[in-house]
C-alpha positions as CSV (number, residue, x, y, z in Angstrom):
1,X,-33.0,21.4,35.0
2,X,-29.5,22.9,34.9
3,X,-26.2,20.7,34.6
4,X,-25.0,21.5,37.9
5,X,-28.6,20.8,39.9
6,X,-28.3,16.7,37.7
7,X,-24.6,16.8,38.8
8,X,-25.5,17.2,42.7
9,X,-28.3,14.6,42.5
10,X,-25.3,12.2,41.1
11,X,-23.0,13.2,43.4
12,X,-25.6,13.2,46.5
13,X,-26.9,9.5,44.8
14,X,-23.5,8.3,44.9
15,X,-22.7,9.0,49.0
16,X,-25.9,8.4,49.7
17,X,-25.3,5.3,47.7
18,X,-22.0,4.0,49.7
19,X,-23.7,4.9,52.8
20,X,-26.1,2.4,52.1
21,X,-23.7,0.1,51.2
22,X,-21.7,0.6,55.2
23,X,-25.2,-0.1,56.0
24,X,-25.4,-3.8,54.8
25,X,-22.2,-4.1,57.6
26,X,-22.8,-1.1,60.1
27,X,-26.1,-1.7,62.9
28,X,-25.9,1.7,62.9
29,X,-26.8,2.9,59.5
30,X,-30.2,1.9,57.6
31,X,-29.5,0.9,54.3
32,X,-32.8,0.9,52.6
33,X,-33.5,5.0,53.2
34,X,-30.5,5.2,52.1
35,X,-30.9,3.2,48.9
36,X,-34.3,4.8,48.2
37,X,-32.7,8.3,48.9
38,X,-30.0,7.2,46.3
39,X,-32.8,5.9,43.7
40,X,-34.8,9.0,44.0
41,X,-30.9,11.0,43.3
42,X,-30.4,9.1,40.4
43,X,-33.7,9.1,38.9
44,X,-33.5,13.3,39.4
45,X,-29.5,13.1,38.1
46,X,-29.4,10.9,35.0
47,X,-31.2,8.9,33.2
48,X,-28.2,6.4,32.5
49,X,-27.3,5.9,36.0
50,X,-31.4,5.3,37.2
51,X,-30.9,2.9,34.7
52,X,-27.9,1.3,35.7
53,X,-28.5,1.2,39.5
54,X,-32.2,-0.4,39.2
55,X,-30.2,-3.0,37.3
56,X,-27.8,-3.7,40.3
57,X,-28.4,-6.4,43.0
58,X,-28.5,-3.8,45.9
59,X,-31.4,-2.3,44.6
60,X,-33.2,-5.6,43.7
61,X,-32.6,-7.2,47.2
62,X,-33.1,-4.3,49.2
63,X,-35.3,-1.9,47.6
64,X,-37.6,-3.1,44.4
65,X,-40.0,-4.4,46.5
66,X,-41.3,-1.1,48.2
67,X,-41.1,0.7,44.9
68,X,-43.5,-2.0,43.5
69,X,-45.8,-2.7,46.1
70,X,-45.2,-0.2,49.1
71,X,-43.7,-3.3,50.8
72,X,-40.9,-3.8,53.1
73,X,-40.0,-6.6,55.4
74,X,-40.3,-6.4,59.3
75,X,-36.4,-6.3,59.5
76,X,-36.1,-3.2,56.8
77,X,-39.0,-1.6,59.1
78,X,-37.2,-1.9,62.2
79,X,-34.0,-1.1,61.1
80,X,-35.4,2.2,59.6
81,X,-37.4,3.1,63.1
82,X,-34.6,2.0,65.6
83,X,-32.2,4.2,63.4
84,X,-34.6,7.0,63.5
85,X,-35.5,7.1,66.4
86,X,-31.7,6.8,68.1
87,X,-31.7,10.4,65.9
88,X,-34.5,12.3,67.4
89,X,-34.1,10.8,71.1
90,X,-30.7,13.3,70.7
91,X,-32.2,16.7,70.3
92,X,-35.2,15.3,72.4
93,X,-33.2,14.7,75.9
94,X,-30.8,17.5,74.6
95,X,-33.2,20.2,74.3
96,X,-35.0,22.0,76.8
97,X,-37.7,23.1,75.2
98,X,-41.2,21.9,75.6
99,X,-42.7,22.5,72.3
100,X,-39.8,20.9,70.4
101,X,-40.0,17.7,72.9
102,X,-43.7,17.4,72.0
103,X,-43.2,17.7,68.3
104,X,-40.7,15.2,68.2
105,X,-42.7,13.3,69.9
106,X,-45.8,13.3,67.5
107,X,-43.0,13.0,64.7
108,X,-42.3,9.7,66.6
109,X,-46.3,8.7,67.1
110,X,-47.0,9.1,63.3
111,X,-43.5,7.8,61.8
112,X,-45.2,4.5,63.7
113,X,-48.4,4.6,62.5
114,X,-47.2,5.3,59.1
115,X,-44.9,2.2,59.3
116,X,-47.3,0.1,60.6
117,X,-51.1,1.1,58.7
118,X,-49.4,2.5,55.3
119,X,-46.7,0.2,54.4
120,X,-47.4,-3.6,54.3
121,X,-45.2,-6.0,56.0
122,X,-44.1,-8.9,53.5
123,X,-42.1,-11.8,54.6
124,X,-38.4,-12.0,54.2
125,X,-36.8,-13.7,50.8
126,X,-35.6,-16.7,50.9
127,X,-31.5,-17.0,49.6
């Protein structure tokens, strides 16, 4: 893989990264997609900074356990679909168009049962 390509997986790690970060503060913003969209950056980037952000506490309180075990807890799993779906009701009341409505729609029906059959619920970590 070419310099540049690792240098735009760093770069996109890193802002994908402090987005996650807003997100521990911010309703608004899910941190864990985030993190994992960071991880998944890193791990295409460099090999030092995988490394050194599996080694940070943000990724072993927020994200470790669904790397592990496809595992999240209910908050992380509600936090995820509110956030996405605030983002699709937009275009859906938005647009006009039937066939878009209903696709976003399905999108909807299947980023639930995905959520709730595929990835297991584990209780939240005690401090």
């Amino acid at each position: 893989m070419s310099k540049i390509i690792k240098f735009l997986y760093i770069i996109i790690g890193f802002i994908a990264l402090g987005l996650g970060v807003l997100g521990l503060v911010l309703p608004v913003l899910p941190t864990t997609p985030l993190l994992l969209l960071a991880s998944y950056c890193f791990v295409k980037g460099s090999e030092r900074f995988e490394t050194w952000f599996k080694g940070t506490i943000l990724y072993k309180r927020h994200i470790e356990t669904f790397v592990k075990v496809r595992a999240m807890t209910l908050k992380q799993k509600l936090s995820i679909l509110l956030f996405a779906d605030i983002m699709i009701a937009i275009p859906f009341f938005i647009l006009e168009s039937l066939f878009v409505r209903l696709m976003l729609l399905l999108i909807v029906f299947y980023k639930y049962y995905y959520f709730i059959y595929k990835i297991k619920t584990v209780p939240e970590a005690k401090k």
